[in-house]
ZAFINU-611634 format. One line per field, with one value per residue (C-alpha): residue in three letters; residue number from 1; x, y, z; chain. Coordinates in nm, 2 decimals, always signed. Example, Ala and Ser with C-alpha at 12.3 -4.5 7.8 and 13.67 -1.06 7.14 Angstrom:
2
code: [ALA, SER]
pos: [1, 2]
east: [+1.23, +1.37]
north: [-0.45, -0.11]
up: [+0.78, +0.71]
unit: [A, A]
//
This chain:
245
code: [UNK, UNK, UNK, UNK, UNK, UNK, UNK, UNK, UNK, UNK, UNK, UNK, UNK, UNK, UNK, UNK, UNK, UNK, UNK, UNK, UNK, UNK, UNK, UNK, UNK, UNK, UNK, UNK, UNK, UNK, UNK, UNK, UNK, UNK, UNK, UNK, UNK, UNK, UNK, UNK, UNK, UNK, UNK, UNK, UNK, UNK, UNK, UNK, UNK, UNK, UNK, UNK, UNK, UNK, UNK, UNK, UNK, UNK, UNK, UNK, UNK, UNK, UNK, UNK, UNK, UNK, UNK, UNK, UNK, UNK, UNK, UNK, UNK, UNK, UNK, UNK, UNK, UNK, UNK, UNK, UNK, UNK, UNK, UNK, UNK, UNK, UNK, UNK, UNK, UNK, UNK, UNK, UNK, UNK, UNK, UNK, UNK, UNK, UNK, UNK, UNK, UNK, UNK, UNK, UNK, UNK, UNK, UNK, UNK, UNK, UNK, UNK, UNK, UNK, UNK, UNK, UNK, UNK, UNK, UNK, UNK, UNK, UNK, UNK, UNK, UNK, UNK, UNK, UNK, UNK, UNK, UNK, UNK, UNK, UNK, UNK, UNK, UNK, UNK, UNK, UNK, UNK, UNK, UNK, UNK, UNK, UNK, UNK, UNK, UNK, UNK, UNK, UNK, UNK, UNK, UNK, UNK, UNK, UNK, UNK, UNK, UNK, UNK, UNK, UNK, UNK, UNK, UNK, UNK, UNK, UNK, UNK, UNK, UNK, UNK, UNK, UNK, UNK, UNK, UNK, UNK, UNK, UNK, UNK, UNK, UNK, UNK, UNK, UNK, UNK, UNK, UNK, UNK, UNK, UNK, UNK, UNK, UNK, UNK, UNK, UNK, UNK, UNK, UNK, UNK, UNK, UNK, UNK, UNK, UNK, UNK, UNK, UNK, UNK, UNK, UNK, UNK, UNK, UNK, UNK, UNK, UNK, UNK, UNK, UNK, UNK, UNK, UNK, UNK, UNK, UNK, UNK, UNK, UNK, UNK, UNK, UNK, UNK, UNK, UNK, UNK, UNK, UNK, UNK, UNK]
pos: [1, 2, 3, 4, 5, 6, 7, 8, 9, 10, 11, 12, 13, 14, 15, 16, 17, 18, 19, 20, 21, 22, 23, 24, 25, 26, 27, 28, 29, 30, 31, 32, 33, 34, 35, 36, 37, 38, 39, 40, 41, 42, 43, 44, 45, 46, 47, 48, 49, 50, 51, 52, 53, 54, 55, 56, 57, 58, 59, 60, 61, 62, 63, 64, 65, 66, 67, 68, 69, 70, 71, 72, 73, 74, 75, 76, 77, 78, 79, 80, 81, 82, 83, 84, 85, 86, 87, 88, 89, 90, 91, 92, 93, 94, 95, 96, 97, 98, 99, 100, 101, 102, 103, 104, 105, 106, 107, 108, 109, 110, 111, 112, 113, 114, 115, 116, 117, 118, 119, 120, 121, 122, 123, 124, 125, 126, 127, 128, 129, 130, 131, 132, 133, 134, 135, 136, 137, 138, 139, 140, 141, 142, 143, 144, 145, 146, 147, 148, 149, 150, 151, 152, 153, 154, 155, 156, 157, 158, 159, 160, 161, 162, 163, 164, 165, 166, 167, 168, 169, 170, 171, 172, 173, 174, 175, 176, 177, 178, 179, 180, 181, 182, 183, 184, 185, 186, 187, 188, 189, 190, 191, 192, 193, 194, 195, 196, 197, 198, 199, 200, 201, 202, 203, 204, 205, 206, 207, 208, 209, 210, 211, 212, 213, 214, 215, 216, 217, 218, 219, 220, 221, 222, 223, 224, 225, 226, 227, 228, 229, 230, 231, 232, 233, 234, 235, 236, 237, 238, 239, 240, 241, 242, 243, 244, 245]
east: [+12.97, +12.77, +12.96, +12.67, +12.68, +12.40, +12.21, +12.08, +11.94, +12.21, +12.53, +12.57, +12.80, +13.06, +13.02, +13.19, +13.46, +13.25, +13.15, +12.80, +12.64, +12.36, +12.06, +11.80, +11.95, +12.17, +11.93, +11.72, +12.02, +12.14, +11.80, +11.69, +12.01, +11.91, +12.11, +11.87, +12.22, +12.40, +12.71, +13.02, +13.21, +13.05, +13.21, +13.09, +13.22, +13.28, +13.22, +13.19, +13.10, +13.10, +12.71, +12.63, +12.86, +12.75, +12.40, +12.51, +12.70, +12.39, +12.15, +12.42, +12.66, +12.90, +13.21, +13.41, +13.26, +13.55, +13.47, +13.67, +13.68, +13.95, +13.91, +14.14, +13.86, +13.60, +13.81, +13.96, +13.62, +13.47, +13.77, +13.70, +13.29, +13.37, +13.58, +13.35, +13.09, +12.98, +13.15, +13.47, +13.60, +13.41, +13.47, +13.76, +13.84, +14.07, +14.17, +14.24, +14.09, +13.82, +14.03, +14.37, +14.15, +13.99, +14.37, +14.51, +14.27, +14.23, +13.89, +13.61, +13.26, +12.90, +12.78, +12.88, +12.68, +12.74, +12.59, +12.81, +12.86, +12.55, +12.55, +12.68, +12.58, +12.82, +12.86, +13.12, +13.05, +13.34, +13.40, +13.60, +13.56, +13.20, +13.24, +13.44, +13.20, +12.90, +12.97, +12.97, +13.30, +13.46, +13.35, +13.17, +12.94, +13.11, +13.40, +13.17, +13.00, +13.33, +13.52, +13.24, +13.26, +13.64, +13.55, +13.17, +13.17, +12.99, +12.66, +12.72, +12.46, +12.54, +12.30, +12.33, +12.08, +12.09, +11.90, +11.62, +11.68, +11.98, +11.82, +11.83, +12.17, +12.31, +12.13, +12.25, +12.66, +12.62, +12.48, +12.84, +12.97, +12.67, +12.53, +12.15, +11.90, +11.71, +11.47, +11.43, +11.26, +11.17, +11.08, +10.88, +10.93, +10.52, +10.22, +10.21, +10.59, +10.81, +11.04, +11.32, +11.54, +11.63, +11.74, +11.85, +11.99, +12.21, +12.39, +12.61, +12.30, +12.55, +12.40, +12.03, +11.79, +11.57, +11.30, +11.42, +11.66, +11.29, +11.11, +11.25, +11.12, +10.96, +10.82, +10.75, +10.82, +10.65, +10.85, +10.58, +10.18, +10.27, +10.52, +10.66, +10.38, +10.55, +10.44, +10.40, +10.61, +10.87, +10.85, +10.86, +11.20, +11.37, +11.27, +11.49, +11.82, +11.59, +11.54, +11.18, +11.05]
north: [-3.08, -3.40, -3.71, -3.90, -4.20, -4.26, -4.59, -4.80, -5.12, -5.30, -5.06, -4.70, -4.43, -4.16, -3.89, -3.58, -3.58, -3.53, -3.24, -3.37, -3.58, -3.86, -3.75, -3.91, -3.91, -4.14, -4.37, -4.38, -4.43, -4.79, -4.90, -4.83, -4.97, -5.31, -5.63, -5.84, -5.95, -6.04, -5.83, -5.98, -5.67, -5.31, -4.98, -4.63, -4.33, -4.03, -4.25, -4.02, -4.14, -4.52, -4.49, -4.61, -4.91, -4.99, -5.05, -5.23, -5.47, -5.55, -5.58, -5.79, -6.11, -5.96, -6.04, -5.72, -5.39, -5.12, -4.74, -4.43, -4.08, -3.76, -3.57, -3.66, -3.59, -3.82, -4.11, -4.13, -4.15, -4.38, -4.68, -4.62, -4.67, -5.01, -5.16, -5.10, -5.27, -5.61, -5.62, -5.51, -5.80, -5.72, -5.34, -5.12, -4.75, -4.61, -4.29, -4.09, -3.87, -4.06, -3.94, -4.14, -4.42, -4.49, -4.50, -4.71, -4.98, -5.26, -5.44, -5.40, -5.39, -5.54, -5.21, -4.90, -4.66, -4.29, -3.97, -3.72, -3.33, -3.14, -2.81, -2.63, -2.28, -2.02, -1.93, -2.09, -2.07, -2.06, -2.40, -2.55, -2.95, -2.91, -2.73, -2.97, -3.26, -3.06, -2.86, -3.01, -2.91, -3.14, -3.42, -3.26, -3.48, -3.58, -3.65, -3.89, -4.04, -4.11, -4.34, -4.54, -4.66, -4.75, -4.90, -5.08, -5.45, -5.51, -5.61, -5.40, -5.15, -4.79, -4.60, -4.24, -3.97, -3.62, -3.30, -3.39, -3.05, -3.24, -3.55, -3.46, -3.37, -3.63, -3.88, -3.74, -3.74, -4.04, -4.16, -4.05, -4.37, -4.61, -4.54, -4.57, -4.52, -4.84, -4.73, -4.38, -4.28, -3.90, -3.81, -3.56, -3.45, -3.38, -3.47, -3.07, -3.01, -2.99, -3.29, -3.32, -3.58, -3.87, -4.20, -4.31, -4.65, -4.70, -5.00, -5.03, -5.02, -5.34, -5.58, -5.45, -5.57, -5.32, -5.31, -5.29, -5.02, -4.87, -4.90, -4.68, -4.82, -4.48, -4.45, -4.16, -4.16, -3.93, -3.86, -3.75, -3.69, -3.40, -3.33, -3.68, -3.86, -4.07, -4.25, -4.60, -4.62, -4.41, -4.66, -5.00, -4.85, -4.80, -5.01, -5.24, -4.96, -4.68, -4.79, -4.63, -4.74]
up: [-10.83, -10.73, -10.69, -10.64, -10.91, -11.19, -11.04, -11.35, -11.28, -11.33, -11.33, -11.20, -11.37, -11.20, -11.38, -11.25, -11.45, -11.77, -11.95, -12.04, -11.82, -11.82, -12.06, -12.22, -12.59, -12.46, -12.28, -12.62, -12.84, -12.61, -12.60, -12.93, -13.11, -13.29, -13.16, -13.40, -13.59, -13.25, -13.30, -13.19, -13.18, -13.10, -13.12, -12.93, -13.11, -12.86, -12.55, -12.25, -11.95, -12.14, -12.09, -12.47, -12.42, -12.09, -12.21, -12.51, -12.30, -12.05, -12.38, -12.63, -12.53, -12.76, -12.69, -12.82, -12.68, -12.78, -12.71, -12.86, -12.58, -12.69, -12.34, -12.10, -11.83, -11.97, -12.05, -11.73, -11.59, -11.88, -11.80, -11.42, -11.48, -11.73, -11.42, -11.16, -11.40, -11.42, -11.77, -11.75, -11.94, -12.24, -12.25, -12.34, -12.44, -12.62, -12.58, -12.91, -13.14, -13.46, -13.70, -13.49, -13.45, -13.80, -13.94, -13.70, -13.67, -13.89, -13.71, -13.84, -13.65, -13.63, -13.47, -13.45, -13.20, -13.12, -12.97, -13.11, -13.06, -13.25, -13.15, -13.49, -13.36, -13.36, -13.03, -12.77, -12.38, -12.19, -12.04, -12.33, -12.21, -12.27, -12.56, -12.72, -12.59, -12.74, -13.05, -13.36, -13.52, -13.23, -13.46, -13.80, -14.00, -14.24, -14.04, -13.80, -14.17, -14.37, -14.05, -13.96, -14.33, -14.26, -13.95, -14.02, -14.12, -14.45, -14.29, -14.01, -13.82, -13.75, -13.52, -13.44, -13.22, -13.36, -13.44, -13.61, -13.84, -13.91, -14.05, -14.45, -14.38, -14.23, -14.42, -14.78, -14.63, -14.54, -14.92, -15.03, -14.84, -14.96, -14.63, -14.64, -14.38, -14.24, -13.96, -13.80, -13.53, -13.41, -13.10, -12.93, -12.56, -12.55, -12.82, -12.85, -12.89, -13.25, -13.32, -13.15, -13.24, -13.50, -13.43, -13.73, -13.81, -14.15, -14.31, -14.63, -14.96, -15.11, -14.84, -14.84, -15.10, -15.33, -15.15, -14.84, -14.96, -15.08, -14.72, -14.46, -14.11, -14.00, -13.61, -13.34, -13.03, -12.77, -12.38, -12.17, -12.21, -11.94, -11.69, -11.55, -11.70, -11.92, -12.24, -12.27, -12.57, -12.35, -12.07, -12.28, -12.46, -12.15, -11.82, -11.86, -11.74, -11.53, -11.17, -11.13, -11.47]
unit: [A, A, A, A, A, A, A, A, A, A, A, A, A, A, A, A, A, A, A, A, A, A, A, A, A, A, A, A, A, A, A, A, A, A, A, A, A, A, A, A, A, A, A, A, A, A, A, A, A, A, A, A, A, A, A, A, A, A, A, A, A, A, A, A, A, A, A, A, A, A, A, A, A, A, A, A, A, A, A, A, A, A, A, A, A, A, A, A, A, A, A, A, A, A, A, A, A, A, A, A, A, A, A, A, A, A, A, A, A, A, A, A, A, A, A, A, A, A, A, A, A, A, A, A, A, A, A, A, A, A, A, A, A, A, A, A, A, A, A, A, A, A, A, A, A, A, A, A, A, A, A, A, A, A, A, A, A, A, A, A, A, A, A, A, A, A, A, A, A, A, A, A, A, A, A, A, A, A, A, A, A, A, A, A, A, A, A, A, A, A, A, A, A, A, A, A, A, A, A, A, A, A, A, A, A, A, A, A, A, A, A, A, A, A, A, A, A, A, A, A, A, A, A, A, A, A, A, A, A, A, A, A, A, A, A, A, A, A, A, A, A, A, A, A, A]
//
């Protein structure tokens, strides 16, 4: 297994350790996340290799960048990638389960960011780290929905990458906890190619005004025109954190 870091522009990740590595939901997810309210305090929900935070630190001057990670594995490597960063003083991770965390803790925060486990299918390989990093009943929906509403400030931002098949879904759980939907974007690896993914970013429907609770932002997003031929839209998202964009 390599142990040949990630180079970013501005940080690199170890990442051996970790089940899943580096891949572009990630990438979107940090760069797509709104810092338009300049959060003081940020939370990363399944942290892995700390990549979310990471990004959010060299985007936001937010001053409180907290990350959750349950595998032993990952976390080790997650603390060992925020000290070798040029934010370690900003970024922490804890190491316990959501479910541990959303009880224990009595902060609230401005944004709450996660690329959780999706994969609800019924079959199990037989690596169990990356099972648990990758299959969804490591952290169901509902489960993920019900402690960010513990955990979110009351004008807070909660932004999330997953299937887009799972967009209804997710987006009617998290109505249960006067979660509504604010902007989403889907994106396509190539013009011809089905949606992917949804980034969807929610706040509590208490701080949002009628018509804004009425207009969903709504934008595509296409990878590549072919292979390695990146979009423009692809490109603007993301130069600032890959070295060749």
């Amino acid at each position: 297994m390599s142990k040949i870091p990630f180079f970013f522009k501005q940080f690199s990740i170890n990442q051996e350790q970790c089940a899943m590595k580096i891949g572009t939901d990630s990438v979107l997810l940090g760069a797509w996340a709104s810092i338009k309210k300049n959060p003081f305090s940020i939370l990363d929900i399944g942290a892995g290799t700390g990549i979310l935070a990471l990004m959010l630190a060299q985007r936001s001057p937010a001053e409180v960048i907290d990350a959750i990670e349950i595998d032993d594995h990952a976390y080790e490597q997650c603390v060992d990638n925020f000290e070798q960063s040029p934010w370690g003083d900003r970024l922490f991770c804890y190491h316990a389960s959501l479910e541990e965390f959303a009880d224990e803790i009595d902060d609230k925060y401005d944004l709450i960011i996660s690329n959780p486990p999706f994969y609800s299918e019924d079959y199990k390989t037989d690596n169990t780290q990356r099972d648990m990093a990758r299959f969804q009943d490591a952290m169901p929906f509902d489960h993920l929905i019900e402690s960010v509403s513990k955990l979110l400030s009351e004008d807070g931002i909660f932004s999330v990458i997953i299937p887009f098949k799972e967009e209804a879904k997710l987006i009617r759980l998290a109505s249960n906890f006067k979660l509504i939907p604010n902007r989403i974007l889907q994106i396509k690896g190539t013009p011809t190619s089905k949606i992917k993914r949804s980034l969807i970013e929610f706040s509590f429907d208490t701080v949002l005004a009628d018509k804004e609770k009425s207009e969903i932002k709504m934008d595509h997003l296409i990878i590549e025109r072919s292979r390695h031929q990146y979009t423009e839209d692809y490109i603007n998202l993301t130069k600032d954190f890959y070295l060749k964009m």
